[in-house]
N, CA and C of each residue as an Amber inpcrd file, in Angstrom:
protein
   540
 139.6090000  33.1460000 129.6960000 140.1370000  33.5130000 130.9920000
 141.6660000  33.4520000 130.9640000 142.3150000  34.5210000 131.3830000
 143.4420000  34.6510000 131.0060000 144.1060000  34.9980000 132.8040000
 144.7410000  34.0790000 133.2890000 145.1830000  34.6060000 134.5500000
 145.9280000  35.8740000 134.5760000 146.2230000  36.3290000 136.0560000
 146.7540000  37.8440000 136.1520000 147.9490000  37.5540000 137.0870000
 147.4930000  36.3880000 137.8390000 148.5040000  36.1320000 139.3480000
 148.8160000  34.8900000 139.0200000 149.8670000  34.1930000 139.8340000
 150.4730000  33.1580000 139.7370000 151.4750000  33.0010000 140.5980000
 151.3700000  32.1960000 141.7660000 152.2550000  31.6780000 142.8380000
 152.6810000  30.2770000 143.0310000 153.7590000  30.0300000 143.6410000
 154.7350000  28.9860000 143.5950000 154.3970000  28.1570000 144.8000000
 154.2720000  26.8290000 145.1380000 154.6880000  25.7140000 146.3240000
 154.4560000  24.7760000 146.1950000 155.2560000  23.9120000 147.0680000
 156.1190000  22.7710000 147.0670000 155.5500000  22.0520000 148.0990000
 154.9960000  20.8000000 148.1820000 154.6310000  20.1270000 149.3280000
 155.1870000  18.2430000 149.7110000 154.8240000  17.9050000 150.6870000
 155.4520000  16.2370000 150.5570000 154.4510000  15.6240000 152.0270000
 154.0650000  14.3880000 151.2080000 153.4440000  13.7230000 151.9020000
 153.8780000  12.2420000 152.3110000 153.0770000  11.8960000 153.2980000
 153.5020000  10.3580000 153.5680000 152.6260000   9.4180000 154.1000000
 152.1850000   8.2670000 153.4580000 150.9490000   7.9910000 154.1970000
 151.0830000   6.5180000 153.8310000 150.4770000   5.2380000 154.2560000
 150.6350000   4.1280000 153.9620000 149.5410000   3.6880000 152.5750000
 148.7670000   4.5680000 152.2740000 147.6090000   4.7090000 151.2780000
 148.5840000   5.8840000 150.3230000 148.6950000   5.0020000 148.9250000
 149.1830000   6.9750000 148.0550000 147.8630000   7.5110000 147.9750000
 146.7600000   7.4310000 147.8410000 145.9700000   8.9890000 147.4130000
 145.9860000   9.7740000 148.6840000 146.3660000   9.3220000 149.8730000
 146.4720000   9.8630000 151.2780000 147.6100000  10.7040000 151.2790000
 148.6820000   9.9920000 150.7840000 150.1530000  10.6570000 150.5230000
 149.9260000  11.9300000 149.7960000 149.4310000  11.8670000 148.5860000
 148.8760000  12.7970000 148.1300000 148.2040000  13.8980000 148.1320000
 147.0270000  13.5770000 148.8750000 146.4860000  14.4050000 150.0740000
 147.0180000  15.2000000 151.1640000 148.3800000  14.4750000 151.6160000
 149.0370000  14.9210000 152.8190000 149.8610000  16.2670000 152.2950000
 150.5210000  15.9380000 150.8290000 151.3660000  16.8250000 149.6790000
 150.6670000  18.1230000 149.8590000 149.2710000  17.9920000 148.9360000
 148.7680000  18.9340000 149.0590000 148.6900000  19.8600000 150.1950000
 148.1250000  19.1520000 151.4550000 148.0400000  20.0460000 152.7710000
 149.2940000  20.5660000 152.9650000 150.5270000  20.2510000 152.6830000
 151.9230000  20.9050000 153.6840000 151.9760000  21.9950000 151.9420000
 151.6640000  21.5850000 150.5760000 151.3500000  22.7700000 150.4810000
 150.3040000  24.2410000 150.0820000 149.7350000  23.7840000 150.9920000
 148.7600000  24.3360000 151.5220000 147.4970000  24.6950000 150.1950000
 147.3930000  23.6540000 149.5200000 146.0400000  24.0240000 148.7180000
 145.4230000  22.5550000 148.0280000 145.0170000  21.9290000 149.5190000
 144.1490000  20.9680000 149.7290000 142.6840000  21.4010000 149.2420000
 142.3120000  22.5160000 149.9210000 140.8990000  22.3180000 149.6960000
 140.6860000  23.7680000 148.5800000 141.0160000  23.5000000 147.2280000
 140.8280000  23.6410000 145.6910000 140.7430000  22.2710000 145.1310000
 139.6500000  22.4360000 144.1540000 139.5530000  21.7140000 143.2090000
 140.3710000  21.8100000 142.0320000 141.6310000  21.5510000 141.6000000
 142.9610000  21.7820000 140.8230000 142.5690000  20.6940000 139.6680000
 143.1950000  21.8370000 138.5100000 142.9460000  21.1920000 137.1360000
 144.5840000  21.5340000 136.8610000 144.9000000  20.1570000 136.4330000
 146.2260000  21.0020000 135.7860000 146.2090000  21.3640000 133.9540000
 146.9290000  22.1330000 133.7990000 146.6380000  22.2760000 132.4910000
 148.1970000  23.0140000 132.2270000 148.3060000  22.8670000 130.4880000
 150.1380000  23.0750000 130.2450000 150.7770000  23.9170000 130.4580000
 151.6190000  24.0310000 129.8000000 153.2740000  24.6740000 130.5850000
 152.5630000  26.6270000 130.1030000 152.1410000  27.0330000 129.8050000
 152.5120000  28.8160000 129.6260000 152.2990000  29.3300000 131.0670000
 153.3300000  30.6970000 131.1500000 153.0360000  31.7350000 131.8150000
 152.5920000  32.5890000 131.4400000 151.1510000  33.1390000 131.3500000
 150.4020000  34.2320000 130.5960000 151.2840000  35.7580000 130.3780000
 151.3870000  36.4160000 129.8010000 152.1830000  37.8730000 129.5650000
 151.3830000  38.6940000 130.7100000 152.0790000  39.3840000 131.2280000
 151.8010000  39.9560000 131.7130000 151.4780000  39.6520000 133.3310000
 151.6090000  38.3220000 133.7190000 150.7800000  37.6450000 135.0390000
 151.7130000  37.6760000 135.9810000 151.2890000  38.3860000 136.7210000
 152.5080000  38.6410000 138.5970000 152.8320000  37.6980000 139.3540000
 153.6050000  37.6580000 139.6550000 153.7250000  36.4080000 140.4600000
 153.8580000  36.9040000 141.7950000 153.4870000  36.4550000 142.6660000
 153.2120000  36.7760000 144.1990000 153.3790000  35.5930000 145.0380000
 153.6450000  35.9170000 146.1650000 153.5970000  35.2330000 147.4450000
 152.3720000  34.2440000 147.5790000 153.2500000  33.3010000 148.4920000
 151.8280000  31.6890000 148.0640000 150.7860000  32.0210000 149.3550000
 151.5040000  33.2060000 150.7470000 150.0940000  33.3200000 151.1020000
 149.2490000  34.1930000 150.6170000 149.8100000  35.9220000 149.8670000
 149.1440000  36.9420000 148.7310000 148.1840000  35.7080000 148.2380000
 148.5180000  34.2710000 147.4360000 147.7490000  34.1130000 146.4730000
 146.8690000  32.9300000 147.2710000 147.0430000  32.9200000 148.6060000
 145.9210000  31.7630000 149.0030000 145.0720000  32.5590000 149.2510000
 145.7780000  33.6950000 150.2950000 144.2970000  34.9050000 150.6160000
 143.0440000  35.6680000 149.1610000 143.2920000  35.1540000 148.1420000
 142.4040000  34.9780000 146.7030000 141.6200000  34.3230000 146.0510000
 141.9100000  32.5640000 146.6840000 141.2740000  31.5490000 146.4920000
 140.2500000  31.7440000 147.8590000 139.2160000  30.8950000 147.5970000
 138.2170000  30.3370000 147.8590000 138.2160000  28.9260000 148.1810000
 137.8680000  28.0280000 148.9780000 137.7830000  26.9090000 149.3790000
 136.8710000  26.0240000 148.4290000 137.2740000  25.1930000 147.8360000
 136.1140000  24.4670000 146.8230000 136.2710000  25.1010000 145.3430000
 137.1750000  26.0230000 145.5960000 137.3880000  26.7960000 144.2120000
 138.1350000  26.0320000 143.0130000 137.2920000  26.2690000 141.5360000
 138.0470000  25.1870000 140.5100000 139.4510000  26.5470000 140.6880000
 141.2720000  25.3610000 140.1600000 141.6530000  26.6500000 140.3050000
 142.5020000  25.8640000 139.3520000 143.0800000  26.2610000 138.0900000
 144.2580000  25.9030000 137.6030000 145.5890000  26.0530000 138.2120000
 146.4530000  25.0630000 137.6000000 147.7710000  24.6240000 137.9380000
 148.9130000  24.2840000 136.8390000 150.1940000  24.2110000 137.0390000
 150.9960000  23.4480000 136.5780000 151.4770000  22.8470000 137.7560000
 151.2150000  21.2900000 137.5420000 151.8640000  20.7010000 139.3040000
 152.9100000  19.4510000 138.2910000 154.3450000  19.2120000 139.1950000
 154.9630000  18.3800000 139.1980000 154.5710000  17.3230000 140.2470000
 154.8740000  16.3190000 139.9120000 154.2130000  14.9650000 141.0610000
 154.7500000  13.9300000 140.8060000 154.9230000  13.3040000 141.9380000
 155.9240000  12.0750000 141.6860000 155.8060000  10.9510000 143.3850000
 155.3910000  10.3370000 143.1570000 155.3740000   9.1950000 144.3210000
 155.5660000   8.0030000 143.8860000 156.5510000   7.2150000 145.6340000
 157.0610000   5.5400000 145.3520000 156.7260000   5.8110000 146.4750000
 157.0630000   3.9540000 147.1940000 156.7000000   3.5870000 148.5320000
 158.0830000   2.5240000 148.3330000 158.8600000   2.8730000 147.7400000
 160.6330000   2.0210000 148.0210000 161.4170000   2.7920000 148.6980000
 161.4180000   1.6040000 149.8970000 162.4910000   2.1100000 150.8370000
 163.3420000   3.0500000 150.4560000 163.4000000   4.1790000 150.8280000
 165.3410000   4.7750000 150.8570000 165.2460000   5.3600000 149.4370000
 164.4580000   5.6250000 148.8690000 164.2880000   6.3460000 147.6920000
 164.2020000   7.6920000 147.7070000 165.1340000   8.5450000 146.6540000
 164.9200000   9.7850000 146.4710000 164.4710000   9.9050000 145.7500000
 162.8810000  10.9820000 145.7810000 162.4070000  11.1810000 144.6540000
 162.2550000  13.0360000 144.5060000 162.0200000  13.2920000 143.4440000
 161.6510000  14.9640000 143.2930000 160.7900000  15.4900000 142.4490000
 160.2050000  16.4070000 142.6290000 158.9400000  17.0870000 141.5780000
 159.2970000  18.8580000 141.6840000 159.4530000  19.0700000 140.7640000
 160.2500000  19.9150000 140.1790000 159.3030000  21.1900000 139.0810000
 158.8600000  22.1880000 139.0060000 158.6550000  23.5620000 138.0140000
 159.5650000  24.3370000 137.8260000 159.9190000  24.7660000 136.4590000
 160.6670000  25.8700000 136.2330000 159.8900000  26.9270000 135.7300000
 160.6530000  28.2560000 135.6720000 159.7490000  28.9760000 135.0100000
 161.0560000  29.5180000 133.9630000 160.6350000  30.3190000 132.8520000
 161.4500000  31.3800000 132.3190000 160.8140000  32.1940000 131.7770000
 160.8950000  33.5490000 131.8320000 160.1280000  34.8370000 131.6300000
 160.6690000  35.4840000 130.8460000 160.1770000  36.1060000 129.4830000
 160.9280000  37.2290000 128.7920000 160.9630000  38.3370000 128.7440000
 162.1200000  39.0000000 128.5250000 162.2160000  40.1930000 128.5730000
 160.9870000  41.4910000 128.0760000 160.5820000  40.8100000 127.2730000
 159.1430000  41.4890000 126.5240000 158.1710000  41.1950000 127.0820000
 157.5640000  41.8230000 128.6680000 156.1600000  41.2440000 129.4000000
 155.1620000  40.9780000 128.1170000 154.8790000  41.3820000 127.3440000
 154.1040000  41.3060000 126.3550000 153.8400000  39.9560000 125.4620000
 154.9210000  39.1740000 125.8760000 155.0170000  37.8120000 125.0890000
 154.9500000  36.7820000 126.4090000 154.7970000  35.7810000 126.0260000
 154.2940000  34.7860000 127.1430000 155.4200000  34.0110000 127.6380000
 155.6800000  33.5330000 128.6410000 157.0840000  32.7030000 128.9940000
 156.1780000  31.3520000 129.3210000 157.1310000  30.3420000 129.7410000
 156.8760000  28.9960000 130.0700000 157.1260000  28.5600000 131.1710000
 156.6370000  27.8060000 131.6670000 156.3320000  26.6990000 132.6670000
 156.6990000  25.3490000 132.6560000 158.1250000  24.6070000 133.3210000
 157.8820000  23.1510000 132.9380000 157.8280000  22.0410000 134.1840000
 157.2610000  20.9790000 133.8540000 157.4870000  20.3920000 134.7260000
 158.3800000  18.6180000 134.6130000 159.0530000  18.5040000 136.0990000
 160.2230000  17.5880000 135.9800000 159.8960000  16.9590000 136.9820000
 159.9270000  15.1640000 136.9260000 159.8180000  14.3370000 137.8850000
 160.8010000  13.6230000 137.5000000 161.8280000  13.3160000 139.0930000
 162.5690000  12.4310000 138.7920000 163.1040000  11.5600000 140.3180000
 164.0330000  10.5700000 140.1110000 164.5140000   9.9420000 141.0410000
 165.6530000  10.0310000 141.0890000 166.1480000   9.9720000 142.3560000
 167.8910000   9.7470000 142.5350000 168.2920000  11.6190000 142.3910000
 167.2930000  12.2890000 142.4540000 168.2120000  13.8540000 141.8790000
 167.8190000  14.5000000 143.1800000 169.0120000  15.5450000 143.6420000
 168.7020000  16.4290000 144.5210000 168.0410000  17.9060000 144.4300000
 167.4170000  18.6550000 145.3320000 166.4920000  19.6030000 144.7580000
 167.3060000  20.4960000 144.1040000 168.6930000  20.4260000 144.4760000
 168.8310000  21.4960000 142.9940000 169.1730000  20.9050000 141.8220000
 169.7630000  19.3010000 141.3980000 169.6920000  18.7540000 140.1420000
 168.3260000  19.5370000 139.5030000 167.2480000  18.6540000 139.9610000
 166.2610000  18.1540000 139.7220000 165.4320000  19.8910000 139.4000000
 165.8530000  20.8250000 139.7750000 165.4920000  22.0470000 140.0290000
 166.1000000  22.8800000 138.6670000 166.9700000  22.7760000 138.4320000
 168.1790000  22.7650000 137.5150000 167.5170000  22.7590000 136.0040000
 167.2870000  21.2850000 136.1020000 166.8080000  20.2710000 135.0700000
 165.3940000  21.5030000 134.5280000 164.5250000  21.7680000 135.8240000
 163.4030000  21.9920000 135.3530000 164.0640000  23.4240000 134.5580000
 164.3240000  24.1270000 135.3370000 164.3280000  25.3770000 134.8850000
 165.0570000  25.6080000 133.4180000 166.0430000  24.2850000 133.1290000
 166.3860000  24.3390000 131.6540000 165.7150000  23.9880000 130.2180000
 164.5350000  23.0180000 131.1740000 163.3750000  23.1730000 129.9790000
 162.8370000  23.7400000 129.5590000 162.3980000  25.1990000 130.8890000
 161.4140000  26.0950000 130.4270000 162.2120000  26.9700000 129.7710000
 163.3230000  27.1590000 130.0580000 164.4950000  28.3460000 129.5480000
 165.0150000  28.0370000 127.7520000 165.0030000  26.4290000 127.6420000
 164.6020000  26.0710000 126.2910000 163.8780000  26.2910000 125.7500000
 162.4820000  25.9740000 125.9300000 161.1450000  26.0900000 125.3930000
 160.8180000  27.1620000 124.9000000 161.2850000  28.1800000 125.9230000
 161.3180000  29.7020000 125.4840000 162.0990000  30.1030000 124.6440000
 163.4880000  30.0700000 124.7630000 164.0620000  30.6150000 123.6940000
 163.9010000  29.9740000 121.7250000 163.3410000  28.8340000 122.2070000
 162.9810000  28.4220000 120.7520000 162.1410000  29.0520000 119.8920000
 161.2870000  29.5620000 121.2970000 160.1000000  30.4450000 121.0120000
 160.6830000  31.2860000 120.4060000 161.6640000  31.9470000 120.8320000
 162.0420000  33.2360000 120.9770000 163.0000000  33.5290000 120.0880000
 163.5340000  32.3240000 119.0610000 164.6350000  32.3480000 118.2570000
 165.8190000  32.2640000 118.4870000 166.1790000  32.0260000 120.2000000
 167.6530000  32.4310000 120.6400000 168.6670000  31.1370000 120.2280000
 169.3510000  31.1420000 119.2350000 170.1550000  30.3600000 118.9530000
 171.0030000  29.6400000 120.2560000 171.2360000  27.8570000 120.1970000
 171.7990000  27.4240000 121.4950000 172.2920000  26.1820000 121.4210000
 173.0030000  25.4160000 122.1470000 173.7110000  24.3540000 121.3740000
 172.9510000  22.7590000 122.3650000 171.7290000  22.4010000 122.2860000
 171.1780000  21.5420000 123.1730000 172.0530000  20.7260000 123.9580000
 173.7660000  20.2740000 123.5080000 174.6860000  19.2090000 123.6990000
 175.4700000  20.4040000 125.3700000 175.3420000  21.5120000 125.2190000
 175.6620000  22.4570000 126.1700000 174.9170000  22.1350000 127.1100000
 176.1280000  22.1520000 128.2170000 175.5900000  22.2980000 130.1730000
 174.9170000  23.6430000 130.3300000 173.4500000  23.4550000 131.2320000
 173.0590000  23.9580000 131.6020000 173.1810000  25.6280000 131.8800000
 174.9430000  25.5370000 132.7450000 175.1230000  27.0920000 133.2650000
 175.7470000  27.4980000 131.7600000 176.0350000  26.9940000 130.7000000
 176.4440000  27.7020000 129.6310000 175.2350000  28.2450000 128.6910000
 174.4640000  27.1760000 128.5520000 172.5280000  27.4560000 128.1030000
 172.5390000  29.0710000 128.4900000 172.2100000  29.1240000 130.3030000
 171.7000000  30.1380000 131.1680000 172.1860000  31.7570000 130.4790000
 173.7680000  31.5410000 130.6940000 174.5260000  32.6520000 130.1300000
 174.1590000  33.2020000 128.6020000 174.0980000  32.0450000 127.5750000
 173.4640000  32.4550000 126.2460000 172.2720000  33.0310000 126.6590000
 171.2540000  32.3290000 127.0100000 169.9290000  32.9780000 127.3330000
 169.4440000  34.6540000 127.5590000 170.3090000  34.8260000 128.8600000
 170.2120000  36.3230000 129.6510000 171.0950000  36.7190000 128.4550000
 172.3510000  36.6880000 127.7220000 172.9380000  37.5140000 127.1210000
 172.1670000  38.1690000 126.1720000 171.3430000  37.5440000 125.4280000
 170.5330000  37.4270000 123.9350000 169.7660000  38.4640000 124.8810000
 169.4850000  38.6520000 125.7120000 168.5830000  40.1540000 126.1220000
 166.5520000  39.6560000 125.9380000 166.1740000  38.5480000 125.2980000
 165.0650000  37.9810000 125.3130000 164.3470000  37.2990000 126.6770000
 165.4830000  37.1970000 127.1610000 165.0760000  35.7010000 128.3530000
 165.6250000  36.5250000 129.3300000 164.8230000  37.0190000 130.5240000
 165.1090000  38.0700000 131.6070000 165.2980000  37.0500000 133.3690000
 164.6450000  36.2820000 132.9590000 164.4660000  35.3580000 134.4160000
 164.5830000  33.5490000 134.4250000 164.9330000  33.0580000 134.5060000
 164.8050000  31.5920000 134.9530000 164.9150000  31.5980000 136.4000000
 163.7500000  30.2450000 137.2070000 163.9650000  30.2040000 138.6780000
 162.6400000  28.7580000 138.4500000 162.9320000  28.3830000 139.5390000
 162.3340000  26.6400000 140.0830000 161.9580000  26.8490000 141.1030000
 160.6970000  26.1000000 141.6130000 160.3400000  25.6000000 143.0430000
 160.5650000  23.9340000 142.7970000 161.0600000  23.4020000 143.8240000
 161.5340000  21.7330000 143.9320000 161.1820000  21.4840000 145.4780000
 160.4510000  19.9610000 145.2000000 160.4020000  19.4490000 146.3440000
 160.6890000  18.0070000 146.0530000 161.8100000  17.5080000 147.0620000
 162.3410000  16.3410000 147.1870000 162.1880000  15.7400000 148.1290000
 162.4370000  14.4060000 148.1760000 162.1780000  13.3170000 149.5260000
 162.8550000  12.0250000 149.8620000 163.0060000  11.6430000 150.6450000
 163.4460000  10.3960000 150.8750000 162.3530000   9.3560000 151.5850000
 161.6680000   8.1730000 151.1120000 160.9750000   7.4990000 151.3020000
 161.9370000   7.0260000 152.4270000 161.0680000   6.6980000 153.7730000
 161.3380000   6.2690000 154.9810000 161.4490000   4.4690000 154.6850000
 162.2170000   3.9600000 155.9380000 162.8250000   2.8540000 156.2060000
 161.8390000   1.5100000 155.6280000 160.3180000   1.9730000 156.5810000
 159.3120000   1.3960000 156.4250000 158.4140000   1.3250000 155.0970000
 158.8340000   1.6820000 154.1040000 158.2260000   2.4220000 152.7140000
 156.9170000   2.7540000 152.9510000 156.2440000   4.0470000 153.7820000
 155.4080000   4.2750000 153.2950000 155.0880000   5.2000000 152.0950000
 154.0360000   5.2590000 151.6070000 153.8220000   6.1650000 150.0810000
 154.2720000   7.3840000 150.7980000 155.3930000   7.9360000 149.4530000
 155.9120000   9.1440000 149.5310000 155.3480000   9.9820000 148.3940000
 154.6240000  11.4310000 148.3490000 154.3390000  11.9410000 147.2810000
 155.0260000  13.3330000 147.3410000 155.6690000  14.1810000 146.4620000
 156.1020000  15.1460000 146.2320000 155.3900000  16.2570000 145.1680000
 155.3680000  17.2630000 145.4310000 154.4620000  17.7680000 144.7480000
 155.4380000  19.2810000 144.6670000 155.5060000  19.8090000 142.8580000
 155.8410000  21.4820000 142.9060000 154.6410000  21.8290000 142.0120000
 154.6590000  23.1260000 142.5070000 152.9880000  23.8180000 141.5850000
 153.0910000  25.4320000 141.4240000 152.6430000  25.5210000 140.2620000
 152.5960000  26.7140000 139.8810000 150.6170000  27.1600000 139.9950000
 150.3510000  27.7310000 141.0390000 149.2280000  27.6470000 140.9440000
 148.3970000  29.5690000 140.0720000 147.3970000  29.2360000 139.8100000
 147.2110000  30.5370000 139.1090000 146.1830000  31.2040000 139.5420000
 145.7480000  32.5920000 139.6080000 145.0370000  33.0140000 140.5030000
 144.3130000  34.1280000 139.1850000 142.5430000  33.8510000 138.8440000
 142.0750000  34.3850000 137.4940000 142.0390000  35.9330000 138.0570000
């Protein structure tokens, strides 16, 4: 089974129970009721990416559905936390791009957003042969990348949070969900 579709969202929960928090993640983004397997980083060749309601109106309720989900929950006061997917796509639909995922603390959604999208934009070009200097910032990476004419797209969904006064469980959730 080789997916065809593939849509992006970001959710955050809060609950004094984490699997509740968790639960709550899921609902704000909106694919609570799938049964979600996650499984690793590829973006299949060829697979569209669409709108997260295009790809809810596809699922089924109770439906097994693969994922790449970022996730990340604390219950400490005043904490920033983030869960983070990148993607990067190559220029050759025909070859497969990547998917990564980034959990972290203390980073804002575009650090933390940043971060992701430079893994997958790595991952790929290693794939891909594109010579690059790992000790290089990010926006210098990006520029090698698109120049080399291999690597057509990098982009992130991030969701970040700040755990409330009272610490209840905070969960953050980004997902690449896939639609067979």
């Amino acid at each position: 089974m080789v997916p065809q579709k593939v849509f992006f969202t970001k959710g955050v929960g809060r609950h004094k129970e984490m699997l509740q928090s968790f639960e709550a993640a899921l609902r704000d983004a909106g694919i609570e009721k799938f049964n979600l397997v996650s499984v690793s980083s590829i973006h299949p060749p060829g697979c569209k990416n669409v709108s997260r309601t295009q790809g809810l109106k596809e699922l089924s309720p109770g439906e097994v559905v693969f994922c790449v989900m970022a996730r990340n929950a604390t219950n400490e006061s005043n904490r920033l936390l983030a869960s983070s997917v990148g993607l990067a796509l190559p220029a050759d639909t025909s070859h497969y791009g990547y998917l990564s995922e980034h959990h972290s603390f203390g980073e804002t959604d575009q650090k933390a957003g940043e971060y992701a999208e430079d893994l997958a934009a790595s991952m790929l070009a290693s794939t891909l042969g594109v010579e690059f200097d790992v000790n290089q910032a990010w926006d210098e990476r990006e520029q090698i990348y698109k120049v080399s004419g291999k690597i057509v797209k990098t982009t992130n969904i991030t969701q970040s949070a700040i755990v409330d006064k009272n610490g209840l469980w905070t969960t953050v959730i980004a997902v690449a969900v896939f639609i067979p």
